[in-house]
LOLOTOR-645754 format. One record per residue: residue number from 1; x, z, y of N, C-alpha, C, O in turn. Coordinates in nm, 4 decimals. Atoms other than C-alpha are relative to their C-alpha. Example, Ala and Ser with C-alpha at 12.3 -4.5 7.8 and 13.67 -1.06 7.14 Angstrom:
REM residues 2
+-----+----------+----------+----------+----------+----------+----------+----------+----------+----------+----------+----------+----------+
: seq :      n.u :      n.w :      n.v :     ca.u :     ca.w :     ca.v :      c.u :      c.w :      c.v :      o.u :      o.w :      o.v :
+-----+----------+----------+----------+----------+----------+----------+----------+----------+----------+----------+----------+----------+
:   1 :   0.0890 :   0.0000 :  -0.1190 :   1.2300 :   0.7800 :  -0.4500 :   0.0900 :   0.0000 :   0.1200 :   0.1936 :   0.0665 :   0.1181 :
:   2 :  -0.0820 :  -0.0060 :  -0.1190 :   1.3670 :   0.7140 :  -0.1060 :  -0.0770 :   0.0730 :   0.1090 :  -0.0261 :   0.0899 :   0.2198 :
+-----+----------+----------+----------+----------+----------+----------+----------+----------+----------+----------+----------+----------+
***
This chain:
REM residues 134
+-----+----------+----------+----------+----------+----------+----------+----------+----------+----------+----------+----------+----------+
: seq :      n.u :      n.w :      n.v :     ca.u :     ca.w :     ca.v :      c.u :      c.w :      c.v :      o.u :      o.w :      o.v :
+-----+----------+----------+----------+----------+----------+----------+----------+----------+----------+----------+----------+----------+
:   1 :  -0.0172 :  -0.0114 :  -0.1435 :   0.0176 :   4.0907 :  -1.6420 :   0.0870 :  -0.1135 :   0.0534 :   0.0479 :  -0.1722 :   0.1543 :
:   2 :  -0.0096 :   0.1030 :  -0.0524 :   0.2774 :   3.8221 :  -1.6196 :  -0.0557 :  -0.1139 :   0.0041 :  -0.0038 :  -0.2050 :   0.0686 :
:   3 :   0.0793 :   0.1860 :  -0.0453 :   0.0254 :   3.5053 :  -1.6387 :  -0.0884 :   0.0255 :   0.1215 :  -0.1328 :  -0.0754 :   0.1762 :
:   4 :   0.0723 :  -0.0274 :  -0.0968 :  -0.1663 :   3.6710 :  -1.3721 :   0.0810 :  -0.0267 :   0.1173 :   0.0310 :  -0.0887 :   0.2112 :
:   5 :  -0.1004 :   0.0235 :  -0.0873 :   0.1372 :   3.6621 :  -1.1632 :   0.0605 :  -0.1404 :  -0.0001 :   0.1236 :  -0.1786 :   0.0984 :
:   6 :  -0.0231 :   0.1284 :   0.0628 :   0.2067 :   3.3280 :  -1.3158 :  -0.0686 :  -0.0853 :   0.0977 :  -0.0237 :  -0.1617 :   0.1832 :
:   7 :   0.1288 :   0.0730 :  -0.0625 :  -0.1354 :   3.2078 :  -1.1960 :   0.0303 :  -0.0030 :   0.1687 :   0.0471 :  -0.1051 :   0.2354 :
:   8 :  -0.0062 :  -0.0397 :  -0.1303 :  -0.0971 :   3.3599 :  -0.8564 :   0.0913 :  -0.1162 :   0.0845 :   0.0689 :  -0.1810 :   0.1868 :
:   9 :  -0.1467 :   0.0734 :  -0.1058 :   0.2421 :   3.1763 :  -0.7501 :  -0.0620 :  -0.1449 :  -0.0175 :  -0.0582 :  -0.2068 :   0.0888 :
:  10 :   0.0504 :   0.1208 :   0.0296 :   0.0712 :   2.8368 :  -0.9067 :  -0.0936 :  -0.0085 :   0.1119 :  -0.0853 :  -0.1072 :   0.1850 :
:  11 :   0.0766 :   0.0371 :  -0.1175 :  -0.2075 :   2.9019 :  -0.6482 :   0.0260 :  -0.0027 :   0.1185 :  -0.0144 :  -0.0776 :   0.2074 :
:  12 :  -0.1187 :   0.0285 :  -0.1734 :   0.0230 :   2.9751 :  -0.3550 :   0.0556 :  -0.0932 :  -0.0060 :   0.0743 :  -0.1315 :   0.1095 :
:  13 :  -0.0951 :   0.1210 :  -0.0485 :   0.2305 :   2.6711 :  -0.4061 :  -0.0422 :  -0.0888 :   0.0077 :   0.0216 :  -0.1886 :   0.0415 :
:  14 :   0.0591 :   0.1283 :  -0.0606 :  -0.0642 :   2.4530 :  -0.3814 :  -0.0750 :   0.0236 :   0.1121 :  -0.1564 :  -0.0639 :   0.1418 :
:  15 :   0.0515 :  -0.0358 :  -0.1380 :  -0.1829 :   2.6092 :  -0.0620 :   0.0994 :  -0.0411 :   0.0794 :   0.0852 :  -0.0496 :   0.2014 :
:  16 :  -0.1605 :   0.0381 :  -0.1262 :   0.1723 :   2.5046 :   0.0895 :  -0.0676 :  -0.1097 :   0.0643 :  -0.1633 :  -0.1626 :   0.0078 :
:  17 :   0.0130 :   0.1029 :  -0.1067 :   0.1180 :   2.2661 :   0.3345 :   0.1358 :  -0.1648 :  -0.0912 :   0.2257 :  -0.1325 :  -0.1688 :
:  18 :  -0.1108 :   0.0945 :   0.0724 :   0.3494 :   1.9166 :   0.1944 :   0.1327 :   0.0074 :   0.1062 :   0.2533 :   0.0062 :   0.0815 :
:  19 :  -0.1790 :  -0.0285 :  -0.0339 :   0.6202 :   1.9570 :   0.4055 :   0.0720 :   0.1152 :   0.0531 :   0.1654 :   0.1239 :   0.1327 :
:  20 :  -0.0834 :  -0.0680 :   0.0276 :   0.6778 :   2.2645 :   0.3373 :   0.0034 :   0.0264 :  -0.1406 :   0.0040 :   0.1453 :  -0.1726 :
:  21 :  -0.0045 :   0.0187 :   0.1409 :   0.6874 :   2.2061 :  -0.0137 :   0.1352 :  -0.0514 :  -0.0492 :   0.1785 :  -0.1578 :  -0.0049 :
:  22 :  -0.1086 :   0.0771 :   0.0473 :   1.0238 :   2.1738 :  -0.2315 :  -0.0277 :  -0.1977 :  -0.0220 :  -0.1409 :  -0.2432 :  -0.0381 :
:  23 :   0.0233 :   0.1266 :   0.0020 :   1.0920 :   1.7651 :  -0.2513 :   0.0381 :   0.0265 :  -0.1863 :   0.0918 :   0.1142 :  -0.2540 :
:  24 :  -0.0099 :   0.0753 :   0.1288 :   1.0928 :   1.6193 :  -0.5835 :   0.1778 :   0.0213 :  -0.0476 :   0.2126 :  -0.0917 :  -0.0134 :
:  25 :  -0.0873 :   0.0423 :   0.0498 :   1.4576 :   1.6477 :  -0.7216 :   0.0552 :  -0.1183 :  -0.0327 :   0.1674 :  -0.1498 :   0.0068 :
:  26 :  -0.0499 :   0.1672 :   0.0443 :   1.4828 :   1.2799 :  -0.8797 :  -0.0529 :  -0.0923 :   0.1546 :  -0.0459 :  -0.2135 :   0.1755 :
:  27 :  -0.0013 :   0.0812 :  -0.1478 :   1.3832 :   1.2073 :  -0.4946 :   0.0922 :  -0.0120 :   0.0935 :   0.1287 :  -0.1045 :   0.1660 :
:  28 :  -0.1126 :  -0.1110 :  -0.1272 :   1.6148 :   1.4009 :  -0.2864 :   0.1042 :  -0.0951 :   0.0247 :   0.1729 :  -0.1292 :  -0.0715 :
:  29 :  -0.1212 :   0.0795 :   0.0059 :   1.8697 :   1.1644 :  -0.1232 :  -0.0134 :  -0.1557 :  -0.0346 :   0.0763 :  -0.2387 :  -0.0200 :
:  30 :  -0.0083 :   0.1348 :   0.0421 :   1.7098 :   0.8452 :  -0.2581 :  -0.0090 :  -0.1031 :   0.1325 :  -0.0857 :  -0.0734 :   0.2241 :
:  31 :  -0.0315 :   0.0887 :  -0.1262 :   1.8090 :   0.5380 :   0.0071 :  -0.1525 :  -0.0777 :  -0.0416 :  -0.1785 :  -0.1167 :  -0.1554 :
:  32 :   0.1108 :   0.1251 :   0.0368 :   1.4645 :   0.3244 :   0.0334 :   0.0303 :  -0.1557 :   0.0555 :   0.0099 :  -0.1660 :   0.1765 :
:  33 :  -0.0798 :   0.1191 :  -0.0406 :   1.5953 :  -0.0069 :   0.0990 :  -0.0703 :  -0.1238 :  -0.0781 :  -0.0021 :  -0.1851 :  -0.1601 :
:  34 :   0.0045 :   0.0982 :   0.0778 :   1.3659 :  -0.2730 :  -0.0302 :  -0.0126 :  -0.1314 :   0.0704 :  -0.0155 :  -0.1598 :   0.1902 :
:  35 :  -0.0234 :   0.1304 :  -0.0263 :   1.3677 :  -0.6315 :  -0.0804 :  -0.1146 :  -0.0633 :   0.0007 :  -0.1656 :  -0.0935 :  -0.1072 :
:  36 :   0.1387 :   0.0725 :   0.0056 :   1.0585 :  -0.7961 :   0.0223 :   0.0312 :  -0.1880 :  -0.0408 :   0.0878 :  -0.2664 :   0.0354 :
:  37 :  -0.0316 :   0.1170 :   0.0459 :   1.0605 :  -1.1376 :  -0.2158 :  -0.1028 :  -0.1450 :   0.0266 :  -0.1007 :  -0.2612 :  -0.0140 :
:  38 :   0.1239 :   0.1010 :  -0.0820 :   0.7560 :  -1.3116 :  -0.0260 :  -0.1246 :   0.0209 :  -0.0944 :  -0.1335 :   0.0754 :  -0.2044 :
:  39 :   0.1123 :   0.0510 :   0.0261 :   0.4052 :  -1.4177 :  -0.0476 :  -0.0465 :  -0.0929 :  -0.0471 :  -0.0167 :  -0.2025 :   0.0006 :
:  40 :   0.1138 :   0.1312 :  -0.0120 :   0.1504 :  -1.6326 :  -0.1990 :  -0.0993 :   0.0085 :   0.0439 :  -0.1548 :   0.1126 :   0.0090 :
:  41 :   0.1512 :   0.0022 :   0.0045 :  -0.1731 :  -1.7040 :  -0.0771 :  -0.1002 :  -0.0822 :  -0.0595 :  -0.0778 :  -0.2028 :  -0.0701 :
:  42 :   0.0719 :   0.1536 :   0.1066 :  -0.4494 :  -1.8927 :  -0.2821 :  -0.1817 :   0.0640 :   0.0798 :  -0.2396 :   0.1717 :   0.0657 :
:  43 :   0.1314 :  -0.0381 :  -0.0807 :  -0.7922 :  -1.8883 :  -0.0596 :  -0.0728 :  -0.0593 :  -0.1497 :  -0.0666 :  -0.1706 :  -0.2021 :
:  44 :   0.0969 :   0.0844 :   0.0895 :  -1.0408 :  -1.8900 :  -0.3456 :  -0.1054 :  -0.0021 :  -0.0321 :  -0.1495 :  -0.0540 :  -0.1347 :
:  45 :   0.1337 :   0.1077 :  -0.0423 :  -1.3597 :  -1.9227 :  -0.2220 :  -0.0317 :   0.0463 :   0.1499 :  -0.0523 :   0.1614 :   0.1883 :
:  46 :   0.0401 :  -0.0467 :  -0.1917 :  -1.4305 :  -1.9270 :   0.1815 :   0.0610 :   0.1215 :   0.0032 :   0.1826 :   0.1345 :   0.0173 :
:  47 :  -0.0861 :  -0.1102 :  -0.0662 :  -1.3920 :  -1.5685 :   0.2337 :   0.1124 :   0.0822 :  -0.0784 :   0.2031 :   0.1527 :  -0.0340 :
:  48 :  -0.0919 :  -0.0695 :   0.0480 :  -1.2262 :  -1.4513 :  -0.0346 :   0.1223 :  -0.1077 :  -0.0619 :   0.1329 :  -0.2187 :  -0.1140 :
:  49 :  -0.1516 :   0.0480 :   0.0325 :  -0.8384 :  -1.4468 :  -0.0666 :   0.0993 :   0.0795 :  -0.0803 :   0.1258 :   0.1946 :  -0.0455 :
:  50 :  -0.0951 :  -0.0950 :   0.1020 :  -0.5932 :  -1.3213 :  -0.3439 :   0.1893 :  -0.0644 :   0.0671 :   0.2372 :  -0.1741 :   0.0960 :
:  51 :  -0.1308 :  -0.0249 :  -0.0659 :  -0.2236 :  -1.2213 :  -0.2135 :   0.0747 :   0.0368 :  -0.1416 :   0.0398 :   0.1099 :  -0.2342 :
:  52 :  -0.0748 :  -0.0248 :   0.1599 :   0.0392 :  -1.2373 :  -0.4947 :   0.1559 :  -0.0033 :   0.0932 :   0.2267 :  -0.0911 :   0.1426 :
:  53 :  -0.1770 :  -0.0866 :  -0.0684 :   0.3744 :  -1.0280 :  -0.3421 :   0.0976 :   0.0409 :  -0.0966 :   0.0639 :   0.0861 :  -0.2060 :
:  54 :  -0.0763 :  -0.0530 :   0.0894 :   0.6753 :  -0.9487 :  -0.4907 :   0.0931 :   0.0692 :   0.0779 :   0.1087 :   0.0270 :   0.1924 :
:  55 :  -0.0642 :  -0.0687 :  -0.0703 :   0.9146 :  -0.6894 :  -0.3876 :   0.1199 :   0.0727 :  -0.1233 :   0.1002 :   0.0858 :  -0.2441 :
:  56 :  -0.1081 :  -0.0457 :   0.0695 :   1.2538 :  -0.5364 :  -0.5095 :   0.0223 :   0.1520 :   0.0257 :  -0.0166 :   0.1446 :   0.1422 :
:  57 :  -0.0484 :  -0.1107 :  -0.0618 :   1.3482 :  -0.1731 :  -0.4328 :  -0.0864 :   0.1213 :   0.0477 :  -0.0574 :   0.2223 :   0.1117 :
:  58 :   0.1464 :  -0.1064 :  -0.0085 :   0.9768 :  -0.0003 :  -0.4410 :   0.0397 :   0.0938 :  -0.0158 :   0.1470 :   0.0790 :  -0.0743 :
:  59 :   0.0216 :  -0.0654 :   0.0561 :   0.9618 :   0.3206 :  -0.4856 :  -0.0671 :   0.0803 :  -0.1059 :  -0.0309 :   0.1789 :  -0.1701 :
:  60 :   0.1187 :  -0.0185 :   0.0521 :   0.6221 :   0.3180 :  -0.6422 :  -0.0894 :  -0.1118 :  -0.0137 :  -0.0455 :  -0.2215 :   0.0208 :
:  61 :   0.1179 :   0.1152 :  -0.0101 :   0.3132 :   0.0978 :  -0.6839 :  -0.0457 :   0.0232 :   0.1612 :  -0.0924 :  -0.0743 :   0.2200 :
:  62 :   0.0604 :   0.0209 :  -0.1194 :   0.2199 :   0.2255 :  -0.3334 :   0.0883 :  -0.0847 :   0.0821 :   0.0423 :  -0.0986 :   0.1954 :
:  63 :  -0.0815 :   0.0377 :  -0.1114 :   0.4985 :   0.0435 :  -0.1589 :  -0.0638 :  -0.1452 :  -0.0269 :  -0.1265 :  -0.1926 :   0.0678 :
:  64 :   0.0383 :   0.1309 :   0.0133 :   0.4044 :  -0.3041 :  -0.3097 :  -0.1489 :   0.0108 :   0.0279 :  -0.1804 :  -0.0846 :   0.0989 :
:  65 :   0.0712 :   0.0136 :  -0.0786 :   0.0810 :  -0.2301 :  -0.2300 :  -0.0607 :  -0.0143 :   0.0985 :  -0.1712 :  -0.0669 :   0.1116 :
:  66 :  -0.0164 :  -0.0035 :  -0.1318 :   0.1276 :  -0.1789 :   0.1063 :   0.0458 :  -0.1394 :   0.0725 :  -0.0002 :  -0.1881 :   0.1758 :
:  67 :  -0.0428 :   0.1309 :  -0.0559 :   0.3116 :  -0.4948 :   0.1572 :  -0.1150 :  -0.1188 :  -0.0584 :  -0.1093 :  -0.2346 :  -0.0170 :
:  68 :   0.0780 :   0.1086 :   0.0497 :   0.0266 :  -0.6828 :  -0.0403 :  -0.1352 :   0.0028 :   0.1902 :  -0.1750 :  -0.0931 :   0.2564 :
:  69 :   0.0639 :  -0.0413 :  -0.0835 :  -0.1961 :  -0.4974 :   0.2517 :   0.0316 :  -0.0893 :   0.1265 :  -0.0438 :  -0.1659 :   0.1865 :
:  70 :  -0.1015 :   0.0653 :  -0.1522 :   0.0119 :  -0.6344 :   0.5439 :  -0.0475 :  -0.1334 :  -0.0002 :  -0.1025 :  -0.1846 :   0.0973 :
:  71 :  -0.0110 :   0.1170 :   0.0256 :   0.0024 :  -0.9606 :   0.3747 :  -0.1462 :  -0.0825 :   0.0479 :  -0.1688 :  -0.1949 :   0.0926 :
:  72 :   0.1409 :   0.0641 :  -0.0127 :  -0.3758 :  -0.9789 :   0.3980 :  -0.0388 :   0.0042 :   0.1232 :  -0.1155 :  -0.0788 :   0.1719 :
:  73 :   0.0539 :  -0.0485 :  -0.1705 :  -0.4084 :  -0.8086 :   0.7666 :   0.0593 :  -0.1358 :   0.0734 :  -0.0229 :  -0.2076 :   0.1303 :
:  74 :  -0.0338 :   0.1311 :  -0.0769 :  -0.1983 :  -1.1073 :   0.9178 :  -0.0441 :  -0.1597 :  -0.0245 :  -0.0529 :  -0.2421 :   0.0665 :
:  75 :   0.1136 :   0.0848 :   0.0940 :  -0.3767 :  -1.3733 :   0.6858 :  -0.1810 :  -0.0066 :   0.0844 :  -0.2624 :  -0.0925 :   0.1181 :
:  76 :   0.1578 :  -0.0648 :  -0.1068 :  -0.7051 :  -1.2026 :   0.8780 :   0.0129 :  -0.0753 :   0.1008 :  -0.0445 :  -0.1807 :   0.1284 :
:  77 :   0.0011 :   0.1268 :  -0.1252 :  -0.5784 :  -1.3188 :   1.1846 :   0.0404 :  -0.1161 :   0.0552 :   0.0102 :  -0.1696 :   0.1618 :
:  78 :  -0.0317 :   0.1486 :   0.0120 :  -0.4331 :  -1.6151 :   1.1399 :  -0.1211 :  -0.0753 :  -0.0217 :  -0.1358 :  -0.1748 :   0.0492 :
:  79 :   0.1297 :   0.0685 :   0.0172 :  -0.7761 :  -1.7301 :   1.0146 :  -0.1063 :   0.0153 :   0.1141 :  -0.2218 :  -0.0259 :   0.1247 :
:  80 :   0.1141 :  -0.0097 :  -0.0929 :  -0.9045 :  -1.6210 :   1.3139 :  -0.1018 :   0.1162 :  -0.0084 :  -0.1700 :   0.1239 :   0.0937 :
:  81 :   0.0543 :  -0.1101 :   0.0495 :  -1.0900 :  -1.2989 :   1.1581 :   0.0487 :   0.1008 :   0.0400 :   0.1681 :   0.1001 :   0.0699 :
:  82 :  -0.0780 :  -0.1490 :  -0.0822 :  -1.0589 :  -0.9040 :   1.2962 :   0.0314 :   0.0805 :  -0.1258 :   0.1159 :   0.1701 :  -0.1262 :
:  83 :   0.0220 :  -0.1128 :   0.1210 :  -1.1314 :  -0.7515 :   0.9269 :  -0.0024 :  -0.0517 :  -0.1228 :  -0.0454 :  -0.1655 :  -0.1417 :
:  84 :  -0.0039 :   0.0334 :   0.1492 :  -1.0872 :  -0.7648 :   0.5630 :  -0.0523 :   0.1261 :  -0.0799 :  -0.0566 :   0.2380 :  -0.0287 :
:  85 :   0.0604 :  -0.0657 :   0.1617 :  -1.2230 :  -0.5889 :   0.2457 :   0.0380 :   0.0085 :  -0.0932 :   0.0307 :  -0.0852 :  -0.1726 :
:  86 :  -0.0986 :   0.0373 :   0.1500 :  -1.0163 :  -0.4748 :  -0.0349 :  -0.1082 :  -0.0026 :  -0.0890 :  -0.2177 :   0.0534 :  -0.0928 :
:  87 :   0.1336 :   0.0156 :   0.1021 :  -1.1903 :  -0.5833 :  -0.3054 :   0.0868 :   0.0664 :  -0.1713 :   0.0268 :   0.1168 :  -0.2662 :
:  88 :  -0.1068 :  -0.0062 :   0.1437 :  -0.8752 :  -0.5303 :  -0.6110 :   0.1369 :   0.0097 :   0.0743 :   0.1810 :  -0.0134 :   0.1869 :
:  89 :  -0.1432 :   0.0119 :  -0.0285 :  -0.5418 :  -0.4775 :  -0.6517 :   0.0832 :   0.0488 :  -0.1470 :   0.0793 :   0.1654 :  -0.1862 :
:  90 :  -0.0769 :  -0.0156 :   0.1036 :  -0.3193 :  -0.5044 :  -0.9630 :   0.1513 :   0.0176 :   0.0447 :   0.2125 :  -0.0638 :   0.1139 :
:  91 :  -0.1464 :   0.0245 :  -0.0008 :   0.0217 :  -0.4100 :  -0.9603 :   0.0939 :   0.0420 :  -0.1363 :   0.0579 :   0.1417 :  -0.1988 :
:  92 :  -0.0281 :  -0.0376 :   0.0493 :   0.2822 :  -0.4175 :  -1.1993 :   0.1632 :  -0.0378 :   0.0270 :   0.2118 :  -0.1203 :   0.1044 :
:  93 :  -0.1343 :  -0.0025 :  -0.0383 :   0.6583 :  -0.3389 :  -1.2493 :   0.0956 :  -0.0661 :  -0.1081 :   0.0505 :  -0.0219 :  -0.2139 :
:  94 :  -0.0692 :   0.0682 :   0.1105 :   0.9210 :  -0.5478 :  -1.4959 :   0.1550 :   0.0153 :   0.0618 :   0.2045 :  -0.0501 :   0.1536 :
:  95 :  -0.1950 :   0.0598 :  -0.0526 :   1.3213 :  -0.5040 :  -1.4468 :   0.0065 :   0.0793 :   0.1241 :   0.1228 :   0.1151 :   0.1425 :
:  96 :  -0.0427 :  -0.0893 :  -0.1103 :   1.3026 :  -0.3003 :  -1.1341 :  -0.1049 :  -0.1317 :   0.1211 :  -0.1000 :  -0.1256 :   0.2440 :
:  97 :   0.0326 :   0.1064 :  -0.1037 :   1.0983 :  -0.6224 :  -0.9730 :  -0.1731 :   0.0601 :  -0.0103 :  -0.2325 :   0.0860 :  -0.1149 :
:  98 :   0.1393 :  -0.0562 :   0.0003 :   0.7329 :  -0.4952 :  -0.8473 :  -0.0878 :  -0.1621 :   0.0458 :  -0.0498 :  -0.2622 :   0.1066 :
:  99 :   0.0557 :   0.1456 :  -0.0374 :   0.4598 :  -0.7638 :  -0.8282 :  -0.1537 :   0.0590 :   0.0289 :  -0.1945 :   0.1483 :  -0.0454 :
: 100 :   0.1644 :  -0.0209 :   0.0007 :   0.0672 :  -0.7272 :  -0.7060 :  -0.0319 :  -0.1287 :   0.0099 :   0.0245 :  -0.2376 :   0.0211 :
: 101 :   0.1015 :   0.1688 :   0.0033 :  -0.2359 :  -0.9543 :  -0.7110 :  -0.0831 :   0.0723 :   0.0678 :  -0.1446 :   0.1605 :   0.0079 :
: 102 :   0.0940 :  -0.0888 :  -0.0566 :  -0.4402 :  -0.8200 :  -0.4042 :  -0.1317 :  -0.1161 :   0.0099 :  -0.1286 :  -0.2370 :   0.0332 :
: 103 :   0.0645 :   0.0865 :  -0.0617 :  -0.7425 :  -0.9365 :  -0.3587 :  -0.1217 :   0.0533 :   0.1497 :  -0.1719 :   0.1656 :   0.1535 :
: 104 :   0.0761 :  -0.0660 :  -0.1011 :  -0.9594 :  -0.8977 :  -0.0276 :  -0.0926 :  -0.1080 :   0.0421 :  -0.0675 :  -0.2262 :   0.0187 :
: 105 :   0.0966 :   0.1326 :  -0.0932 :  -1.2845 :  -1.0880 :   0.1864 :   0.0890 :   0.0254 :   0.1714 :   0.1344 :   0.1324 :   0.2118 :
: 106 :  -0.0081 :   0.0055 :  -0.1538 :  -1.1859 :  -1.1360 :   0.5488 :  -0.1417 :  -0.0502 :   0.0515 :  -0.2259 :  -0.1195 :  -0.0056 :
: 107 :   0.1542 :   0.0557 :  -0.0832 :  -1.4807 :  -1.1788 :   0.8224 :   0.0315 :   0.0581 :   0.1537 :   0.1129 :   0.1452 :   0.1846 :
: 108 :   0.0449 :   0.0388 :  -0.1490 :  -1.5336 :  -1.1927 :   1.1630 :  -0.0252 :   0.1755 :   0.0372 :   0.0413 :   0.2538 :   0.1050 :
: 109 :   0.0525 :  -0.1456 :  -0.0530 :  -1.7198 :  -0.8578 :   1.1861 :   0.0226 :   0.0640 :  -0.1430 :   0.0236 :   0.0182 :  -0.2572 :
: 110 :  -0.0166 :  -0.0975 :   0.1086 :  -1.6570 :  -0.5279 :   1.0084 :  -0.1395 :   0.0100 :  -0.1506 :  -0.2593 :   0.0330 :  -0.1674 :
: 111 :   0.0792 :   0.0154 :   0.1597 :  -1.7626 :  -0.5659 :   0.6292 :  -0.0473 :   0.1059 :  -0.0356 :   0.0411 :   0.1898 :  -0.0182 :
: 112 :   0.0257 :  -0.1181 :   0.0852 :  -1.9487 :  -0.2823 :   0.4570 :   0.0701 :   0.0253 :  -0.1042 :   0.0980 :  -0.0465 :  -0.2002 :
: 113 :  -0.1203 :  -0.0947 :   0.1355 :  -1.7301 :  -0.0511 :   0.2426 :   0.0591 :   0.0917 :   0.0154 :   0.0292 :   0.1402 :   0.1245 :
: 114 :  -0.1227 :  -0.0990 :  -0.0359 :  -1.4815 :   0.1912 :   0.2474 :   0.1167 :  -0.0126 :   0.0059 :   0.1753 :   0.0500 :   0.0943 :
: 115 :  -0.1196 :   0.1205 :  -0.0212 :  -1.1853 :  -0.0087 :   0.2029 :   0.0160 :  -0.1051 :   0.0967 :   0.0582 :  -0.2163 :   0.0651 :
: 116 :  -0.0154 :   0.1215 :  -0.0985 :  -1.1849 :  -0.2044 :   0.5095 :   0.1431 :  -0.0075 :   0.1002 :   0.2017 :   0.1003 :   0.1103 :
: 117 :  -0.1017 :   0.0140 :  -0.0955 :  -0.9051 :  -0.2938 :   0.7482 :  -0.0420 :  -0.1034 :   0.1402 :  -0.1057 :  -0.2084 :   0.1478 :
: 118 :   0.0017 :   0.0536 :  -0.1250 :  -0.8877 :  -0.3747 :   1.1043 :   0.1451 :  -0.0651 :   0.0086 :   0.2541 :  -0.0081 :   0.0138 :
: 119 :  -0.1269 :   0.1103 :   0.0343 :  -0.6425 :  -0.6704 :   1.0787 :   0.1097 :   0.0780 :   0.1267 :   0.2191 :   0.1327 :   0.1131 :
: 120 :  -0.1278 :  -0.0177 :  -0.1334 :  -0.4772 :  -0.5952 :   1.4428 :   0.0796 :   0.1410 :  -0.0295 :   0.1997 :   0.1564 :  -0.0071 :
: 121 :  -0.0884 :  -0.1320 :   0.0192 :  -0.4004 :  -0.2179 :   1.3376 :   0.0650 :  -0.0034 :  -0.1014 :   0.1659 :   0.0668 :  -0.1086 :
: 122 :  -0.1344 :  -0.0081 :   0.1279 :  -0.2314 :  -0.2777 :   1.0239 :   0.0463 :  -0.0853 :   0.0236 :   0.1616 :  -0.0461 :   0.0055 :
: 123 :  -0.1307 :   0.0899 :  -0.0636 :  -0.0436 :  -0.5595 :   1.1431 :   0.0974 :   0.0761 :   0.1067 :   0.2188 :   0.0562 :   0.1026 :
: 124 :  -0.0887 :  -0.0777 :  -0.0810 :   0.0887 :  -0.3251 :   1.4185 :   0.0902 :   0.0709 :  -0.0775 :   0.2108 :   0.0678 :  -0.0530 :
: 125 :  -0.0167 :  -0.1334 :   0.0737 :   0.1348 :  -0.0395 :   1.1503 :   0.0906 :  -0.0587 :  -0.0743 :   0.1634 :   0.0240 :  -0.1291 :
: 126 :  -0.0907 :   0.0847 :   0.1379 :   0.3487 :  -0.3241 :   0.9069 :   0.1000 :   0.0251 :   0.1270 :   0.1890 :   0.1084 :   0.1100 :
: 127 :  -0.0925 :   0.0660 :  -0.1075 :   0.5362 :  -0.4025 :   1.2122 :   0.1019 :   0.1375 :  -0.0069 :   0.2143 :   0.1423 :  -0.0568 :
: 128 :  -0.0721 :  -0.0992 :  -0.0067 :   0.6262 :  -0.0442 :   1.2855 :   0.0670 :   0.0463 :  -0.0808 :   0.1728 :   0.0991 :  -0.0466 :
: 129 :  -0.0529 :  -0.0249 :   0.1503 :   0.7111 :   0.0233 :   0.9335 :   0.1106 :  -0.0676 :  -0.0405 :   0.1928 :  -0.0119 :  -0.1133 :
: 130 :  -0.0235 :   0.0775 :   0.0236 :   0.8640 :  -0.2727 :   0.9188 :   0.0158 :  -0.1140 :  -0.1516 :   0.0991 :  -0.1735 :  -0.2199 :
: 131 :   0.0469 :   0.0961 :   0.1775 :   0.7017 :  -0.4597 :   0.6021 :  -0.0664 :  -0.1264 :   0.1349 :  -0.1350 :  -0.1214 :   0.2370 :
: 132 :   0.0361 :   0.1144 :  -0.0224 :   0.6920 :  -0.8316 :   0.6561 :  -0.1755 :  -0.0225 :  -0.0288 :  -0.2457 :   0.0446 :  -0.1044 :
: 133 :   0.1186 :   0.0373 :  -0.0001 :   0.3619 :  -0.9916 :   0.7019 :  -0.0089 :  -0.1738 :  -0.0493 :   0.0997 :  -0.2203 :  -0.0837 :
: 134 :  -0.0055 :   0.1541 :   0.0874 :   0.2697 :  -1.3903 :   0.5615 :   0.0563 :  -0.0485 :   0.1389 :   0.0878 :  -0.1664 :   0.1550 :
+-----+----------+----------+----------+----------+----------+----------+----------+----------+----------+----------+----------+----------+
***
């Protein structure tokens, strides 16, 4: 009878909604404070461009990802382009220092995929966030 009751509370606590869900413990209190260590860009062929970011103070692979993201949305319009196409994205972590290798197409008009970005809204969305852009 107790794994039934076991089971039960396991299925109620993933019906919670996330914020009303206990936080993480090794989270609770953590300051996010990172150090964005810049961009490269290497255009390498017409449309496609690989973004190589480094960042200090991630919390995760999603944070350096995010700033690889940014990197490419303002890249978009600097070239004059509304949209990009993730195509990849490696990231890895050494020493507390996070690094990706994004790669994406930019174009003119919206690319087929599911991964696409509208350069002007995630450039807003970096802004608000405040993750640097190239």
């Amino acid at each position: 009878m107790r794994g039934v009751f076991m089971g039960l509370a396991l299925v109620l606590a993933a019906c919670t909604p996330p914020h009303l869900q206990r936080a993480n413990p090794d989270q609770i209190n953590l300051p996010f404070s990172p150090q964005y260590n810049g961009i490269e860009t290497r255009l390498l062929d017409g449309d496609l461009v690989s973004f190589l970011v480094s960042m200090e103070g991630a919390r995760s692979g999603e944070d350096v990802d995010d700033y690889a993201r940014c990197a490419a949305a303002q890249y978009t319009l600097i070239r004059g382009y509304g949209f990009a196409r993730h195509v990849r994205t490696t990231v890895d972590e050494e020493a507390g220092i996070w690094t990706a290798d994004a790669v994406y197409t930019i174009s003119a008009a919206l690319p087929r995929g599911v991964q696409t970005l509208d350069a002007e809204v995630v450039v807003a969305d970096c802004r608000e966030r405040g993750i640097p852009t190239v």
